[in-house]
Wavefront OBJ file of the C-alpha trace (Angstrom):
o trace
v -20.693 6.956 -4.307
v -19.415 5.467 -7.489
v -15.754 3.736 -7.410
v -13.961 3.017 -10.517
v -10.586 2.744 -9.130
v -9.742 1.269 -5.338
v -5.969 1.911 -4.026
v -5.550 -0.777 -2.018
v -1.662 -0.105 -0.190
v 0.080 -3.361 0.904
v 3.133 -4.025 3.516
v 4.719 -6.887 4.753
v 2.116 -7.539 7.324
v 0.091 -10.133 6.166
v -3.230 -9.691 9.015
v -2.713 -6.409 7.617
v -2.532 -6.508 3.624
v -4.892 -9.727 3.795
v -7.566 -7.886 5.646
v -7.334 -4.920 3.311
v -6.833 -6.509 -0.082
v -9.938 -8.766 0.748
v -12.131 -5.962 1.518
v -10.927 -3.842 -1.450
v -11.379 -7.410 -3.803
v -15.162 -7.250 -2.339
v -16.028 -3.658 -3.005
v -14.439 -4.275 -6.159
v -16.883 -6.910 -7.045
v -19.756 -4.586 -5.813
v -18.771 -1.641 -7.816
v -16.821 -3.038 -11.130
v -13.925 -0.923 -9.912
v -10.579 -1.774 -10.765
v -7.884 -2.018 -7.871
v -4.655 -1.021 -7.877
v -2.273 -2.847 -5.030
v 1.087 -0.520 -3.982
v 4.006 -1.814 -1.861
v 6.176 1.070 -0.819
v 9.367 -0.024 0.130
v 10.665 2.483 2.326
v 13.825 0.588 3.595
v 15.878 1.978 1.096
v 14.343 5.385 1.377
v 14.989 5.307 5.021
v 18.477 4.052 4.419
v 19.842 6.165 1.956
v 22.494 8.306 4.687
v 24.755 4.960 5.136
v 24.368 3.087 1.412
v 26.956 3.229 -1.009
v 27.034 2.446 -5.020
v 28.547 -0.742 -3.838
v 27.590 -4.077 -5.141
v 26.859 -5.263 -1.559
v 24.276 -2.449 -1.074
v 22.907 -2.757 -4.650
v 22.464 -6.516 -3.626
v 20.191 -5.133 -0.742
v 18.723 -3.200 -2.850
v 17.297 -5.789 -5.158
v 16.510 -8.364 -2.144
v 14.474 -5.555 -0.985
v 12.159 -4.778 -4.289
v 12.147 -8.737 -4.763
v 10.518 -8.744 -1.923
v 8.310 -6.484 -2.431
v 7.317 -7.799 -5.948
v 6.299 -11.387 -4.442
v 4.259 -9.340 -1.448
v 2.454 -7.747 -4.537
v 2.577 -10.911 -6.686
v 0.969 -12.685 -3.818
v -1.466 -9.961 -2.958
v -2.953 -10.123 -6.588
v -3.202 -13.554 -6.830
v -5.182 -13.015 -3.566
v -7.152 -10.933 -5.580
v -8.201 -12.921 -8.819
v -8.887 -15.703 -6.575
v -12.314 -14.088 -5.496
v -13.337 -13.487 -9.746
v -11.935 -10.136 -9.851
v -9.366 -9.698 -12.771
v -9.256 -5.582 -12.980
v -6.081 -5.180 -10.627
v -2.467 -4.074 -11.381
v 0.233 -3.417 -9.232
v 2.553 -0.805 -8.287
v 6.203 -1.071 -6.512
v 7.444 2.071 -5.681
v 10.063 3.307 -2.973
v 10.099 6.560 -0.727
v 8.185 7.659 2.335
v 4.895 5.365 2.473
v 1.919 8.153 3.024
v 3.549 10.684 0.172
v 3.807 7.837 -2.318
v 0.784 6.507 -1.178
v -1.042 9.983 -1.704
v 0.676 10.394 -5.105
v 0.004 7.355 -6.491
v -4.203 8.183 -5.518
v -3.604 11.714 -7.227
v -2.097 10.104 -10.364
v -4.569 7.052 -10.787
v -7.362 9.323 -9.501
v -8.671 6.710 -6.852
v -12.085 7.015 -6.000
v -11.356 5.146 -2.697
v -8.164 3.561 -0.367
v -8.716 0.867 1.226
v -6.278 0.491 4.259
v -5.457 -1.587 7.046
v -4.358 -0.370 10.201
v -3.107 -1.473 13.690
v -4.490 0.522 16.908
v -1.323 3.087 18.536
v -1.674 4.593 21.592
v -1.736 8.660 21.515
v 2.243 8.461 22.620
v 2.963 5.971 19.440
v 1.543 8.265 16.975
v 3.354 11.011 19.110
v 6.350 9.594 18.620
v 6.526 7.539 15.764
v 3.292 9.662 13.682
v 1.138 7.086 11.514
v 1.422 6.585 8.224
v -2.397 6.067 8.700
v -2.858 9.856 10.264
v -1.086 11.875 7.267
v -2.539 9.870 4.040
v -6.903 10.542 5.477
v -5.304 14.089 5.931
v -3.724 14.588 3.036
v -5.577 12.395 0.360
v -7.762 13.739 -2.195
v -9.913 10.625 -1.822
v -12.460 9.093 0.487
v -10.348 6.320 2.671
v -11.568 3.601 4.534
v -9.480 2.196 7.237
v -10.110 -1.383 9.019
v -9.037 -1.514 12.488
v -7.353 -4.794 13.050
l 1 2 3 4 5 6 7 8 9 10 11 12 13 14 15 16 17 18 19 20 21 22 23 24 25 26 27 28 29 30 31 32 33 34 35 36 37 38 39 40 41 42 43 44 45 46 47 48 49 50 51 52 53 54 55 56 57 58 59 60 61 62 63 64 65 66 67 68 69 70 71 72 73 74 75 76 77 78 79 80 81 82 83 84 85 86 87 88 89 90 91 92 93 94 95 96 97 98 99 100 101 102 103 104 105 106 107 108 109 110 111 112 113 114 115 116 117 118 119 120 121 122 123 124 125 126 127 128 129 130 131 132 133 134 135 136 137 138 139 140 141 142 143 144 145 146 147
């Protein structure tokens, strides 16, 4: 399998975006693909029943994509630290496996690389994995590393 472009999602979990940024920064170097990092921030998706147009929320709001920006600032400087200078990066807000999906549909991502925590069968019951519904759902191969 050929890659050309890697979709390498990133969250404010840093065993978890380290893990997977590194391994998608070393297939990258294997293949000559290009990666592209997304943050989803979904706190402002998740939010969006109780915020107003005030300036207090729209303050929120920006803390919030700041934040984001340095996780994906950080993450590609993570990245051209190993010799691999093909990356860009994506900030982009809503539910985490749709955008996550959409964005590999757009770009046409040969491959996601994603990190993922173990849940018990009542976690993903409950609380469904963002994990679960993108390797459903995506139109590309996906490899996960259990951490």
């Amino acid at each position: 399998m050929e890659y050309r472009i890697i979709l390498c999602p990133i969250d404010d979990v840093p065993e978890l975006s380290d893990m997977s940024v590194d391994t998608a920064a070393y297939i990258s170097k294997l293949a000559g693909a290009r990666i592209i990092l997304l943050h989803v921030g979904e706190d402002w998706y998740r939010s969006q029943s109780v915020t107003t147009d005030s300036r207090e929320w729209a303050a929120i709001h920006k803390d919030w994509l700041d934040k984001g920006r340095l996780l994906l600032k950080n993450a590609e400087a993570r990245v051209r630290e190993t010799g691999v200078n093909n990356v860009e990066t994506v900030l982009a807000e809503g539910d985490p496996a749709h955008e996550i999906i959409a964005e590999a549909k757009k770009r046409k991502a040969d491959l996601i690389v994603m990190a993922t925590e173990r849940h018990s069968r009542i976690e993903k019951f409950f609380i469904g994995s963002i994990t679960d519904r993108v390797t459903r759902n995506t139109p590309c191969s996906v490899l996960l590393i259990n951490v």
